[in-house]
C-alpha positions as CSV (number, residue, x, y, z in Angstrom):
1,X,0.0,0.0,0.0
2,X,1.2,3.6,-0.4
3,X,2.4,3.8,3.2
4,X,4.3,1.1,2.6
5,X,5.9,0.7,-1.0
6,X,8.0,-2.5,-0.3
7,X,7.0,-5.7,1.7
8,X,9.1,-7.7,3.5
9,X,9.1,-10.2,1.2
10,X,10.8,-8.3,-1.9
11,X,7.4,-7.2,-3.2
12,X,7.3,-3.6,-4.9
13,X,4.6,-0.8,-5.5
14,X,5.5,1.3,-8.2
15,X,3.3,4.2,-8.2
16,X,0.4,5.3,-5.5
17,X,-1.6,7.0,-8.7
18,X,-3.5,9.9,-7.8
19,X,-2.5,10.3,-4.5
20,X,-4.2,13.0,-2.7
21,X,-6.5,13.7,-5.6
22,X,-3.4,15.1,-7.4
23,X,-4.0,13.6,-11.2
24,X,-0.9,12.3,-12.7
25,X,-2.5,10.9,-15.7
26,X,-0.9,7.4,-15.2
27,X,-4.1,5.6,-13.8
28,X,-1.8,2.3,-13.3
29,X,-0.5,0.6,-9.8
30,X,1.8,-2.0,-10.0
31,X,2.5,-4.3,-7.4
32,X,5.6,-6.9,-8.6
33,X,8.7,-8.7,-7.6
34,X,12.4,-7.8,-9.3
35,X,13.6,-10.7,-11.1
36,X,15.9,-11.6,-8.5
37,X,13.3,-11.9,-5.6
38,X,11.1,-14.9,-5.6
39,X,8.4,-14.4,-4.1
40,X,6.7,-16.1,-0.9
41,X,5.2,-19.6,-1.1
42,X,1.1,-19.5,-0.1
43,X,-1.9,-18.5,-1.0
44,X,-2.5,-15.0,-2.4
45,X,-5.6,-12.6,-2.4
46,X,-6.2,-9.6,-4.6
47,X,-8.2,-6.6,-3.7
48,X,-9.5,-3.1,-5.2
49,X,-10.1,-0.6,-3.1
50,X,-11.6,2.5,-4.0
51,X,-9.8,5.0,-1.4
52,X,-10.9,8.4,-2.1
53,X,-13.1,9.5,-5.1
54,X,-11.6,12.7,-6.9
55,X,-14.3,13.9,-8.9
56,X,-17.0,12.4,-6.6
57,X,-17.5,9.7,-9.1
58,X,-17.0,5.6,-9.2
59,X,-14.1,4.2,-10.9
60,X,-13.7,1.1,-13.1
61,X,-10.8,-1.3,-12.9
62,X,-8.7,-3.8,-14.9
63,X,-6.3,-6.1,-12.6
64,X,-4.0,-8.7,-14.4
65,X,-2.7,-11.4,-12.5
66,X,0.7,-13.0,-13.9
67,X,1.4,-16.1,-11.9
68,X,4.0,-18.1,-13.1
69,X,3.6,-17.0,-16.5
70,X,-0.5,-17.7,-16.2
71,X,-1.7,-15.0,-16.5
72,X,-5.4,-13.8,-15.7
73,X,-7.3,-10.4,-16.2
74,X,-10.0,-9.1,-14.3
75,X,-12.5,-6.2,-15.1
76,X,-14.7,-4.1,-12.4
77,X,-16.4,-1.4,-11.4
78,X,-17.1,0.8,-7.8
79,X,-19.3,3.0,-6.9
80,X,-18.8,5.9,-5.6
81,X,-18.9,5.9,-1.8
82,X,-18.4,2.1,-1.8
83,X,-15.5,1.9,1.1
84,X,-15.3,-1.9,1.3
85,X,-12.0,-3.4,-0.1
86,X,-13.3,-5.9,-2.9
87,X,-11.5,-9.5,-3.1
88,X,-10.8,-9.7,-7.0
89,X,-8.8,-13.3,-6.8
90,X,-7.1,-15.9,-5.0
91,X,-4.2,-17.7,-6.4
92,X,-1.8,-19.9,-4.8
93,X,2.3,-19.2,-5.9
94,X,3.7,-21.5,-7.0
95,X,0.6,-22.2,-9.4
């Protein structure tokens, strides 16, 4: 998360987009592991959250999921006011 960019585990945030309504135009978090990190053994769960609503709007998603090469896409939408996070996914790494 954007308080916290890298996990213990090697994991990496790119980019909090947006942050503090502050529109960068980029509209694209990554979360990821460098090449040289493997990452944790265990089951994974992906989330969307829709933190703060700029314009007072929803927002619409696309998360892709590249597990070991597998990789899975995921389209969404939240409304606006909806503070819940919402579970995308589960996948286990190694697949």
């Amino acid at each position: 998360y954007f308080g916290h960019r890298t996990s213990q585990a090697g994991g990496v945030l790119d980019l909090d987009s947006n942050a503090g309504c502050n529109i960068d135009n980029v509209n694209n978090e990554n979360i990821t592991y460098p090449e040289s990190v493997s990452p944790p053994h265990g089951e994974y769960r992906v989330g969307v959250h829709l933190y703060q609503s700029c314009d007072g709007g929803g927002m619409t998603f696309t998360v892709v999921v590249n597990n070991g090469g597998v990789q899975s896409t995921f389209n969404g939408s939240i409304s606006a006011g909806d503070d819940t996070i919402h579970e995308i996914t589960r996948f286990t790494f190694p697949p």
